[in-house]
Every structure is written in structure tokens, then in C-alpha cells.
C-alpha positions in Angstrom: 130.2 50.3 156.1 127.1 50.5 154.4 126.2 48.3 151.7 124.9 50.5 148.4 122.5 47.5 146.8 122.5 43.9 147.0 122.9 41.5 144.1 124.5 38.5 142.5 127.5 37.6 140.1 126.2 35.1 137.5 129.6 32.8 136.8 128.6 30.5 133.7 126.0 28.1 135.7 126.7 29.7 138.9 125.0 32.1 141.0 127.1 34.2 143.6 124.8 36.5 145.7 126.8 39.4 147.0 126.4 42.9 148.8 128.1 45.5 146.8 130.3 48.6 149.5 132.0 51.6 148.4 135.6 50.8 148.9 137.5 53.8 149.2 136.3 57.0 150.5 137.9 60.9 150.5 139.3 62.7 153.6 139.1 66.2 152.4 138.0 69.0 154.5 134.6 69.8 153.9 133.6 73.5 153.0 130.9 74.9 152.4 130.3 78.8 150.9 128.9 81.8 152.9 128.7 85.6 152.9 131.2 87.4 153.6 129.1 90.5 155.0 126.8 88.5 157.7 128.1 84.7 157.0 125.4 83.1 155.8 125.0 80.4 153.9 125.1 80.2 150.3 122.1 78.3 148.9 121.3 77.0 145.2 118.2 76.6 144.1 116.8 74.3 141.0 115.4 77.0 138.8 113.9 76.8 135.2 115.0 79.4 132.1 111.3 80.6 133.0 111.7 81.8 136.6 110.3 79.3 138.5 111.5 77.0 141.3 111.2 73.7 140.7 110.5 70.9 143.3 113.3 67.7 142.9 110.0 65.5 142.4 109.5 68.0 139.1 112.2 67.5 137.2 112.8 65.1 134.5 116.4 64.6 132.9 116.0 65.0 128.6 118.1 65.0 125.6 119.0 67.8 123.4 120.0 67.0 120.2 120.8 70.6 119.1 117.2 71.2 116.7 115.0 69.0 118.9 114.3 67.9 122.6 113.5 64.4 124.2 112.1 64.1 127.6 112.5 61.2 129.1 110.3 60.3 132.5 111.1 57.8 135.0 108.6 54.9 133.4 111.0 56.0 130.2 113.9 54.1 132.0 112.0 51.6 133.9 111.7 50.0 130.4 115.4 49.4 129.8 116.2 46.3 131.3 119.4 47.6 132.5 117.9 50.0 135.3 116.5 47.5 137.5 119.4 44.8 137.0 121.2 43.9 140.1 123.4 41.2 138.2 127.0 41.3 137.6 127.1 39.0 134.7 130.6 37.4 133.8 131.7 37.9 130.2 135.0 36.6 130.3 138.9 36.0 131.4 141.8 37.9 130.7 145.3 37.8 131.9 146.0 40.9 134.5 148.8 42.6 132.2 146.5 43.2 129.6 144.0 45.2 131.3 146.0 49.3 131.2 145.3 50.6 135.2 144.9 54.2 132.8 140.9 52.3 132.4 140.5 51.5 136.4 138.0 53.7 137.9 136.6 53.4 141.4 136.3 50.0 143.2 133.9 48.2 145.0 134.0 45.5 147.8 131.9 42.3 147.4 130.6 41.0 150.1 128.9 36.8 150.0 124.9 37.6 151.1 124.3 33.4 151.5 124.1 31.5 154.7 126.9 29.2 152.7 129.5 31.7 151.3 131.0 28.4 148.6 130.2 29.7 145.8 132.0 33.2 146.8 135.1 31.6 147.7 135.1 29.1 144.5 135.1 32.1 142.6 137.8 33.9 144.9 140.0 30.5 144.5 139.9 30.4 140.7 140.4 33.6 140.3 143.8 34.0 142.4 145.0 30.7 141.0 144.5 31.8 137.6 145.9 35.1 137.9 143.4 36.8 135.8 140.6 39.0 135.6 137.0 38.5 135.1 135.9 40.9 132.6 131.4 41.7 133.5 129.2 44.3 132.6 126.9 45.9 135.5 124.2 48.3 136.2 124.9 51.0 138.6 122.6 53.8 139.0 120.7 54.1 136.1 124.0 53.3 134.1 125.2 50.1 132.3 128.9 49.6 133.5 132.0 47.9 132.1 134.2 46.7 134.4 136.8 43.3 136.5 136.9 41.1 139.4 139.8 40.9 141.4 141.4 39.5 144.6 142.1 41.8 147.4 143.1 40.9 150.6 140.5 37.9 150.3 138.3 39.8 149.3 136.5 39.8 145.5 137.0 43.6 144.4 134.6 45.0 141.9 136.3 48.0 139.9 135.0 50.1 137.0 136.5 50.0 133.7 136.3 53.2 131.4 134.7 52.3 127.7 137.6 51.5 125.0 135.9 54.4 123.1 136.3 57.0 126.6 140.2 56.5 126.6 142.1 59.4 124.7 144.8 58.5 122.4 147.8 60.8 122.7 149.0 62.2 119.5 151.8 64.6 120.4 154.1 66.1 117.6 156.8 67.3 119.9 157.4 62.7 120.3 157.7 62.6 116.5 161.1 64.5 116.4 164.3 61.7 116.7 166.3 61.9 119.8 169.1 60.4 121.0 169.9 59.3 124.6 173.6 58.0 124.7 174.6 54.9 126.5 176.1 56.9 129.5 172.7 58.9 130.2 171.0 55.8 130.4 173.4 54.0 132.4 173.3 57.4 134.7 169.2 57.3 134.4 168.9 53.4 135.7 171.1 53.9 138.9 169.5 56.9 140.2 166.2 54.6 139.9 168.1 51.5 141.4 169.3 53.8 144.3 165.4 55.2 144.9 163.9 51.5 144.2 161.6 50.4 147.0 158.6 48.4 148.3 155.4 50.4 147.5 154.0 51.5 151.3 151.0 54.4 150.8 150.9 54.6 154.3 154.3 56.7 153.7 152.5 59.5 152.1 150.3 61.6 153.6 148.2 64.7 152.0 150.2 67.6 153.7 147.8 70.2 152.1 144.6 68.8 154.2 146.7 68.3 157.3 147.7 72.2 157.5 143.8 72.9 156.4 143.1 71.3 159.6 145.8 73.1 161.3 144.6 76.2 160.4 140.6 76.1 161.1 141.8 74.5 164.7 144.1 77.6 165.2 141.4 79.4 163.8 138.6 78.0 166.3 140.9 78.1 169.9 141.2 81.8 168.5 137.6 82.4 168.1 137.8 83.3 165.0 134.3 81.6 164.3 130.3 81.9 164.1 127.9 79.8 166.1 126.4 77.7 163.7 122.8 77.2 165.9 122.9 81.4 165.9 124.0 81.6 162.1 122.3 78.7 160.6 120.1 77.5 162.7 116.4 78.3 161.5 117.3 78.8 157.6 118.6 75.2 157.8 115.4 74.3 158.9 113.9 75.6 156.0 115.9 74.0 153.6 116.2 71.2 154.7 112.3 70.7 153.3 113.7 71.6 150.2 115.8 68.6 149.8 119.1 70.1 150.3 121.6 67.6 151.4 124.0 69.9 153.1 126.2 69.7 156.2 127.0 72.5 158.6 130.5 73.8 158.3 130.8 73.9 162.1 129.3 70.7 162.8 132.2 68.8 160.1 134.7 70.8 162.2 133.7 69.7 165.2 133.7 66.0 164.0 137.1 66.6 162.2 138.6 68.4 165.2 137.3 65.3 167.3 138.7 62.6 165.2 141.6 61.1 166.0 144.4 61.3 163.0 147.3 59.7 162.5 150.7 61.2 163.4 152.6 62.2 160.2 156.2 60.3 159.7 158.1 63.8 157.9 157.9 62.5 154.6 156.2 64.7 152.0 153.0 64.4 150.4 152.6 63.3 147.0 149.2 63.0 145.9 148.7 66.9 147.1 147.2 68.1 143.7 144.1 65.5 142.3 142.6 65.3 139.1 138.5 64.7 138.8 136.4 63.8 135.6 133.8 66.2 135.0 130.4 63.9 136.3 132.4 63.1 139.0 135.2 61.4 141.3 133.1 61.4 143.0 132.6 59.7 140.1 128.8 57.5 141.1 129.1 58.4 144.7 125.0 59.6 144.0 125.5 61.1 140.6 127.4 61.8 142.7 128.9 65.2 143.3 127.3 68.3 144.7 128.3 71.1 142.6 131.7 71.8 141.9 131.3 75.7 142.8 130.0 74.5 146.4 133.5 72.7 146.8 135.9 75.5 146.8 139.4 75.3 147.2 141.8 77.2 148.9 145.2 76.0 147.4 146.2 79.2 145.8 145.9 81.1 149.3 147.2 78.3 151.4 150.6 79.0 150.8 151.0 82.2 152.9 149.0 80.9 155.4 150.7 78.4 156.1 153.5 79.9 158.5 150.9 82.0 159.6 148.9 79.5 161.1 152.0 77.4 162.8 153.4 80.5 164.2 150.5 82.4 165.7 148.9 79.0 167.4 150.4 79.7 170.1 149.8 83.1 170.8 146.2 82.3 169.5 145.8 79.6 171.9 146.7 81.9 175.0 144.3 84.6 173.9 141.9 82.0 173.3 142.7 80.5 177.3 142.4 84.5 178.1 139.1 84.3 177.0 137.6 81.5 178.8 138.3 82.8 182.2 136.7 86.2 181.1 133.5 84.2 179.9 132.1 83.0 183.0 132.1 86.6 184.5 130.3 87.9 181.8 127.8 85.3 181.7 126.8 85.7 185.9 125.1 89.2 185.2 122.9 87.4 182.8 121.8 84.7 184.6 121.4 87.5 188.2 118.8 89.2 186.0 115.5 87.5 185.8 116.1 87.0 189.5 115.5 90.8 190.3 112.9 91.0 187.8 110.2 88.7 189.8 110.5 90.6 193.1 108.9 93.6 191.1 106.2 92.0 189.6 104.9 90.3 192.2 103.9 93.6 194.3 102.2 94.9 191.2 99.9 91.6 191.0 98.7 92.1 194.3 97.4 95.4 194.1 95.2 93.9 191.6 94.2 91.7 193.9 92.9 94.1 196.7 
């Protein structure tokens, strides 16, 4: 892992340096839009209301206020005192159950940055002795941050809190209405739920809608049923890639994807299929932290009938695609025969020159 800045936790009198890692990450397929007539790539470009493209060095970020508009530079927010803060300052303790998981947003491993990691594991100690949660403010990218310390696993976890003010209230008429649940419903209710009780595993549950993705651009590639990314992409990724753009080749993710190793699946449905994001991101910082939401498109309306189609022709696909193979190498011998029988006929012509 690669740590995303370095800093310190200020506890009362003491000072806990620390390096601050993403903690969880996402293992959606990564997909990318193109053409449908030649496949190529689909591009966006920063362009003002006038016309113009502007460079990522020209842009400033301003605030419209619906009459009037502010434009605030980068020596704007080098003057709050928040942007260049790298301290997680401690505000105070609170018992666990009083902090609702509906206000956790993403997490964050601490790591100790001190030749003598005491002061980490003090603060570890208290904290898992205590069973409670320190309650700090931070600064992460240009943003002043609410959020707890935790154990994990030995580890001091650093997760996001929403703002009190950034948590809806739910105010639903159809509640108001009164009623009743006999005594027999509920006795019914509570032993369905004792015979389902369980440990909590999430190894269990596995996202079957990625998993027959994956199936289906493998069936798709032993088909041939693909594009060579050097021939397709090649020089206008090149070019863009002055621009800025931080893209990755659809090929080359496949090829690492198709390389990886993944875990064998145990039968047991998925759960966490469908996901919900907030609009700025979950990708919520990862770098402001999304790339446009039109760039990620999603197939899960079409995946359905695709499904069996994919599991049931991977076999036949496989043996066209073994078909293939053997044909290549013929075809390719011609090619390579050709310059050869090209020399012998120039040669003669340079030495009439000569005489």
C-alpha cells in the first residue's frame, strides 16, 4: 500500500506521528467508453461556455452565489489554515453505541512513522480498554473533516464522519398511521430470525454481478471478439496522455483482471450486488475523487440476458477460438517469406548503376 500523506494525531500533550493508507479499495470491472462505428475511444475535454479548451493548470474552482461570482485561486486557499494541516487533532471520547454507523464514511489505516512506535500503541491500549471512540477533526484534500479513531485488528483506524447537519431526517407519513402487530406475528417474526442468526463472515458473500462481467469479457476475448489496443489506441493515447488524462486502456485492465488470480466462489449468493454512491463521490476523496460518472458505465440492465449466454457458448467459443490459433501461424509465414524475395530484385538493379 501506498501511504496518501503523512502526519500526526495530537492526544492532549501527546504527539503520535502516523502515515495515513486508504483502507479499502473497489474491485469493479473497469470500463471505459468507445465508438461503436471504429471503437475508439471516447475523450472529454475541459471546455469553457466560450469555446475554448482549457489546460488543467488554467482552471480555477469559484463560487456562484446565483447574482454574483467568486474566484477563488490557489494562494486563496493557502491562507486557510486548514489546507496545509497534516494534524489529526483529538476533540474528545465517546462511548461506541452512540456514534449511528448511518454517519461512517470511508476509513483509513494509521500507520506509527517513529523509530519508537509508544506513543501509537498507548493510544491503541486506551482506546480498546475504554471501549470508546475518539471523536477529531482533520484536513484531507483541501477539506476540513469530522471524523473517530478506532481499533482494528491492532491497528488505529481513521474513519470519516458525515456533518450532523449532512444526515437526512426521515419524515414519512405512511409511519404515522397506528398499526397493530399481534403477539403471534411477533412470536412468528423472532424465530424465523433465531433460525437465520449467525456469526457475521463477509468472506461468504461475493459480488456475483462482477464475477459473470468477468466471465463474459474472458468468453468474449478466447472468442476474439476484441480490438488490439496498440492498433486502436495506440498513438491517440499518446496524445492525450499530454493532456493530463488519467485513463487506463480497457485491454490492458483486462489483461491484468484476466491474469489475477480470484478466489473460488462458495455458491452462496451475492448481496451487496446493487451499491449506492453520493454524488462527489464513493469514491468519495479517492482524488476528488471520481472520474466522471458518464465514463463509468454500467451494464446491469443488459447483464441479465447475457448471462446464460455467456456460460453456454464458452465452450463452443473456446474451440473456435483453439480453431483459430492453429490457422494463425499459417497465415502469418507468407508475411514474413515476403521481404525475403523482395531483396534478390533489387540488388540486380543497383548494380547496373554501378557499371
Amino acid at each position: 500500500m501506498r501511504s496518501i500523506w503523512k502526519g500526526s494525531i495530537a492526544f492532549g500533550l501527546v504527539n503520535v506521528p502516523i502515515k495515513v493508507y486508504a483502507a479499502t479499495e473497489t474491485h469493479d470491472v473497469s470500463l471505459h467508453q468507445v465508438h461503436d462505428e471504429d471503437k475508439g475511444r471516447i475523450r472529454y475535454k475541459r471546455v469553457c461556455e466560450f469555446g475554448h479548451e482549457v489546460e488543467y493548470a488554467d482552471i480555477q474552482r469559484a463560487y456562484d452565489d446565483g447574482d454574483k461570482t467568486v474566484v477563488l485561486t490557489a494562494d486563496d486557499f493557502k491562507q486557510l489554515p486548514e489546507e496545509q494541516s497534516h494534524e489529526i487533532e483529538v476533540l474528545e471520547f465517546v462511548p461506541v453505541e452512540q456514534v449511528d454507523p448511518m454517519m461512517f464514511e470511508k476509513s483509513y489505516y494509521l500507520e506509527p512513522d517513529s523509530r519508537s512506535p509508544k506513543a501509537y500503541v498507548l493510544l491503541r491500549e486506551t482506546l480498546a480498554k475504554t471501549d470508546r471512540l475518539a471523536i477529531v477533526q482533520f484536513t484531507l484534500r483541501q477539506k476540513t473533516r469530522l471524523g473517530v479513531l478506532r481499533v482494528h485488528d491492532d491497528v488505529i483506524l481513521l474513519q470519516g464522519l458525515l456533518w450532523g447537519d449532512e444526515v437526512r431526517s426521515a419524515d414519512f407519513g405512511s409511519l404515522d398511521s397506528s398499526v397493530k402487530v399481534s403477539a403471534n406475528e411477533l412470536k412468528m417474526s423472532s424465530s424465523l430470525v433465531d433460525s437465520m442468526s449467525t456469526d457475521f463472515d463477509p468472506d461468504r458473500y461475493t459480488d456475483a454481478y462482477q464475477e459473470e462481467l468477468q466471465q463474459l469479457i474472458d468468453a468474449k476475448l478466447a472468442s476474439g471478439d476484441d480490438v488490439d489496443t496498440a492498433e486502436t489506441f495506440g498513438d491517440r493515447d499518446a496524445d492525450d496522455d499530454d493532456e493530463g488524462g488519467d485513463v487506463i486502456d480497457l485491454m490492458a485492465a483486462l489483461r491484468a483482471s484476466v491474469d489475477k488470480k480470484r478466489t473460488g466462489g462458495s455458491g452462496s449468493r451475492s448481496r451487496g450486488g446493487s451499491r449506492t454512491t453520493k454524488a462527489g463521490s464513493t469514491a468519495d476523496d479517492a482524488s476528488s475523487d471520481d472520474a466522471p460518472d458518464a465514463e463509468k458505465e454500467t451494464t446491469a440492465k443488459k447483464t441479465p440476458a447475457k448471462k446464460t449466454a455467456a456460460t453456454k457458448t464458452a465452450a463452443t467459443k473456446t474451440a473456435a477460438a483453439k480453431t483459430a490459433t492453429t490457422k494463425t501461424p499459417a497465415k502469418k509465414a507468407p508475411a514474413k517469406k515476403a521481404p525475403a524475395k523482395e531483396t534478390p530484385a533489387r540488388k540486380p538493379a543497383a548494380k547496373k548503376r554501378a557499371s
